[in-house]
N, C-alpha and C positions, 0 to 999 in steps of 0.2 A: 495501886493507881499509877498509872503509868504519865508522866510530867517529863516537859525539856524545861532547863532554866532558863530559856529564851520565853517559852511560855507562863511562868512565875513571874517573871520579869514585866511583862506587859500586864499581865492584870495585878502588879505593883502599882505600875506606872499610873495607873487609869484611878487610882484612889485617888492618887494627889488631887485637888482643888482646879478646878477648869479645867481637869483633863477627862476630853470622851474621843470615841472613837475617831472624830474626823483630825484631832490631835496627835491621837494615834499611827493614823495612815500616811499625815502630810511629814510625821518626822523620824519614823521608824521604817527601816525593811524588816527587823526581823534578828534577831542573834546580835543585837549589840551590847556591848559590855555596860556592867553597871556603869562605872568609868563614864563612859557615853551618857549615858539615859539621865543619871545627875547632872552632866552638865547643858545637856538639852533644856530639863525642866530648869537650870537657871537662866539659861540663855533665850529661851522659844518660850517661855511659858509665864503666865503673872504670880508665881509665889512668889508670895508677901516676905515669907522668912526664907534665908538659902538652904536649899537641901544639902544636905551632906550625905557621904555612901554610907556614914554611921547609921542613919537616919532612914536610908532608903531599905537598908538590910534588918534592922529592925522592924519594917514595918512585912518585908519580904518574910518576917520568921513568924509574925503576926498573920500571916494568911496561909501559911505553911501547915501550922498549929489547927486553921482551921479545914485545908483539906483534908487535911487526917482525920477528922470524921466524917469522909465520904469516902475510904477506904471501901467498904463493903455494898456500896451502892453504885460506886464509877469506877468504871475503867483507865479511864483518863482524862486527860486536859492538853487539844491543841490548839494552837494559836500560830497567829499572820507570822510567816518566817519557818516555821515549822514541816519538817519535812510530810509530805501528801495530807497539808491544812487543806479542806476541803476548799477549792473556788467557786463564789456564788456566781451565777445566771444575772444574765439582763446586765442593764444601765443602770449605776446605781452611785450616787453620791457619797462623798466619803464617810460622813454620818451618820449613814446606813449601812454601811457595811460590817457585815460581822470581822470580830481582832481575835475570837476565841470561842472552845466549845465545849464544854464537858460531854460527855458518853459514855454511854453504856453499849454494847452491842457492837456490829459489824460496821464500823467507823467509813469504809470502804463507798456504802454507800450513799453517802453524799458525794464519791469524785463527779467529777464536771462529766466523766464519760460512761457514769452510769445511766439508764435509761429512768427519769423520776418524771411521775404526776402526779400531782396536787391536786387531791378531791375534798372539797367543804364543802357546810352547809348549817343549817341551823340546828336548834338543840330539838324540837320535837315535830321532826318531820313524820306526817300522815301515813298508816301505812303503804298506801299505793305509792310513794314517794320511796319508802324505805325500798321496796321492792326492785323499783328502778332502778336505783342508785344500785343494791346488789348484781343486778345484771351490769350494767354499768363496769363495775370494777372486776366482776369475775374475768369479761373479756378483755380489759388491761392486762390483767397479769398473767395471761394466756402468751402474751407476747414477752415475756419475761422484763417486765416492767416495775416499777417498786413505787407504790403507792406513798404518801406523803400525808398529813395531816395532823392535828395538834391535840387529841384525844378527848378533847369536848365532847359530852356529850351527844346523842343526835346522830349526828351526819358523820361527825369524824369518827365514831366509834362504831358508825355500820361498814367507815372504809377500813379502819382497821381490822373488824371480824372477818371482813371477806376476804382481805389479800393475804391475811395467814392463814386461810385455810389451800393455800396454793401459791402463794409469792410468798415475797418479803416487804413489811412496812416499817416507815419511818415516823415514830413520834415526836414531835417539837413541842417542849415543855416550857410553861411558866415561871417554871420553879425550880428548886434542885433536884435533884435528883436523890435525894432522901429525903424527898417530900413530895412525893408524885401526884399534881392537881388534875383532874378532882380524885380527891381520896377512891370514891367509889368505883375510878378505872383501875386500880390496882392492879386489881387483877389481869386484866387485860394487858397491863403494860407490860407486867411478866410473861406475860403468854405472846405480846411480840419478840421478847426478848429467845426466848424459847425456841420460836421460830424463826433463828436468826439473823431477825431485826434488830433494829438502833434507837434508842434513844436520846435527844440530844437536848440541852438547855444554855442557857448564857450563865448562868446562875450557881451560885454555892449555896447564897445565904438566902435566910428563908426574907422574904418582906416584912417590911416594919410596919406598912398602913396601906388601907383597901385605895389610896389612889398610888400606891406603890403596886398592888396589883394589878389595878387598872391598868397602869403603864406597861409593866411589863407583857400582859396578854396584847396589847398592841405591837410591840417587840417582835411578841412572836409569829404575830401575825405577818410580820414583814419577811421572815423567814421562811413562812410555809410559801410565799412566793419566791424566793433568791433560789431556792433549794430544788426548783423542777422546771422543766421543759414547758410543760403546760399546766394552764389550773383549770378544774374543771369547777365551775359551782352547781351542787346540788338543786338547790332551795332557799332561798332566804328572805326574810321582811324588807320591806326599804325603809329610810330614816322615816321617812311620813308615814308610815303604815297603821301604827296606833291610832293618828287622827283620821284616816281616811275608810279605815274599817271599823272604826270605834272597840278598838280593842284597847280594856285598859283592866285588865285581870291579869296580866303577864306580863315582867319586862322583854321587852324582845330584842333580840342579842344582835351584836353589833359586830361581829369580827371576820363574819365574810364577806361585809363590806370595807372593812378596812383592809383585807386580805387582798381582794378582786383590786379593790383602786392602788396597791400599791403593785399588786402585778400591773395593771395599764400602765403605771407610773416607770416602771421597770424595763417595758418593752417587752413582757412574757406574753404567750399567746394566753387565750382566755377565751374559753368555752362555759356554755352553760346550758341545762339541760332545762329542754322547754318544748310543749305541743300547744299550739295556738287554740286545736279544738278542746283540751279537754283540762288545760290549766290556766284558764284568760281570767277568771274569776275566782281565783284560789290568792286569798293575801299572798301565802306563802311562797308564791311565787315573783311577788312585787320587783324585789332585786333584777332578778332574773329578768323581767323586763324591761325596765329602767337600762340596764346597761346594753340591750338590745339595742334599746331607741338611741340611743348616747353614742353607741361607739358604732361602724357598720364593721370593723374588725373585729368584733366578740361574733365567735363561731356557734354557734345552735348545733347543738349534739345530736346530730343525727347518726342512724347507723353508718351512712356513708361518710359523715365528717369523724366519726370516731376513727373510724378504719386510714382516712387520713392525716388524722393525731397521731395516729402510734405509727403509719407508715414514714410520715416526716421525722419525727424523733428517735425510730431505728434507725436512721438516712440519711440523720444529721451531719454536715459536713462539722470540721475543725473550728473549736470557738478562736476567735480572734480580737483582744482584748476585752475578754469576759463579754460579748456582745453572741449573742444567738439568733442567726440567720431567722426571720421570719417565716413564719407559714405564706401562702399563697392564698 
């Protein structure tokens, strides 16, 4: 497993007691000395007791101990300072920025000058739905494009079957990476893997409690948007959809809505696939409408906007302070 000690060093740092990411970003570049880092947390930070480097290094041999049993599942661990740490996409506050990454796979592709789209969607899309969505990404990766998505069942795992059978995808996990959620994609994970995909997580340790999971699949939803050019949404419920179709035999999943609103949040372009004739009255398409009506920037997938998704994002001019020139 490949580690810099600048990277140990930050996800040391982030244990301490009030420290998260936007503590992170406002007082670190990246390769500072323990030296440093202790005295920042006494100086910049509210512990209660002073650190000491005794204390810091200690805790640094305490997580050390425990990468070592992801030896055989990760590659490595980089982080903010790190030479080609991947840079996220869009507008994004510093307490949403990723400081670090575990991986598996071809790390490469997350650079900022890789060509990535983000395709979600819900967990039991119809199969006239599934169908689309495969046409859909077969013609992304045509253009040597790398698909993106969180291995969810559903929608993420009809984009992950389709781009390894001729690109390359990217999975973003909730968990570590010797714990690949949901169990039942295993398979599949290793078969992006295979295909000289990536997969990537914040994560070592496995979660203590389901609102510890909860949190984190929100995490990661915020990722599958930092991490691409555009997001496409397949299909999804809207928060109201239960009460409005009286659907109440199934919880209905929430994380392409959290996905979609932190792309708009972000300034990522955001498409979504929709026929007014022949899914107006499909729940499953609720989302999909909603943010039609909401934003007049959310792009309607057509064959000709597709063609100008992937032409803008081959054509992409140089990002300039992590911001990404808008579509038209």
């Amino acid at each position: 497993m490949i580690y810099t000690q600048n990277a140990v060093n930050i996800l040391t740092t982030i244990t301490y007691k009030g420290i998260g990411r936007a503590w992170i970003v406002k007082n670190l570049k990246g390769k500072e000395s323990v030296e440093t880092i202790v005295s920042l947390l006494n100086t910049k930070s509210k512990q209660v007791e002073e650190v000491t480097i005794d204390d810091f290094e200690f805790n640094k041999n305490q997580i050390l101990k425990k990468l070592s049993t992801l030896e055989d599942s990760c590659d490595g661990l980089i982080a903010m300072g790190d030479k080609n740490f991947p840079k996220y996409r869009g507008t994004v506050k510093e307490s949403e920025q990723p400081i670090f990454l575990f991986y598996k796979g071809d790390i490469d592709l997350l650079h900022i000058e890789n060509n990535n789209i983000t395709v979600i969607g819900l967990l039991n899309p119809d199969e006239e739905i599934e169908q689309r969505e495969r046409k859909i990404v077969q013609e992304i990766i045509k253009h040597d494009i790398t698909i993106v998505s969180g291995l969810a069942f559903g929608c993420d795992s009809i984009a992950h079957q389709e781009a390894i059978k001729g690109g390359k995808t990217i999975a973003i996990l909730p968990s570590p990476l010797n714990n690949i959620l949901p169990a039942k994609n295993k398979a599949l994970a290793y078969e992006i893997l295979e295909e000289g995909g990536l997969l990537i997580s914040e994560y070592y340790e496995d979660f203590k409690s389901r609102n510890e999971l909860s949190s984190r699949y929100k995490e990661r939803d915020r990722l599958q948007a930092l991490f691409c050019d555009t997001i496409i949404l397949i299909a999804s419920y809207a928060q109201d959809s239960a009460s409005r179709w009286n659907i109440h035999n199934q919880k209905l999943d929430s994380g392409a809505r959290l996905a979609m609103g932190d792309a708009k949040k972000y300034n990522i372009t955001c498409a979504v696939m929709y026929n007014d004739n022949i899914d107006n009255n499909n729940p499953m398409f609720d989302l999909n409408r909603q943010l039609i009506k909401e934003n007049s920037s959310t792009m309607i997938l057509t064959n000709k906007n597709l063609e100008k998704i992937i032409g803008d994002i081959k054509n992409k001019q140089s990002f300039i302070d992590g911001k990404l020139p808008g579509f038209d």
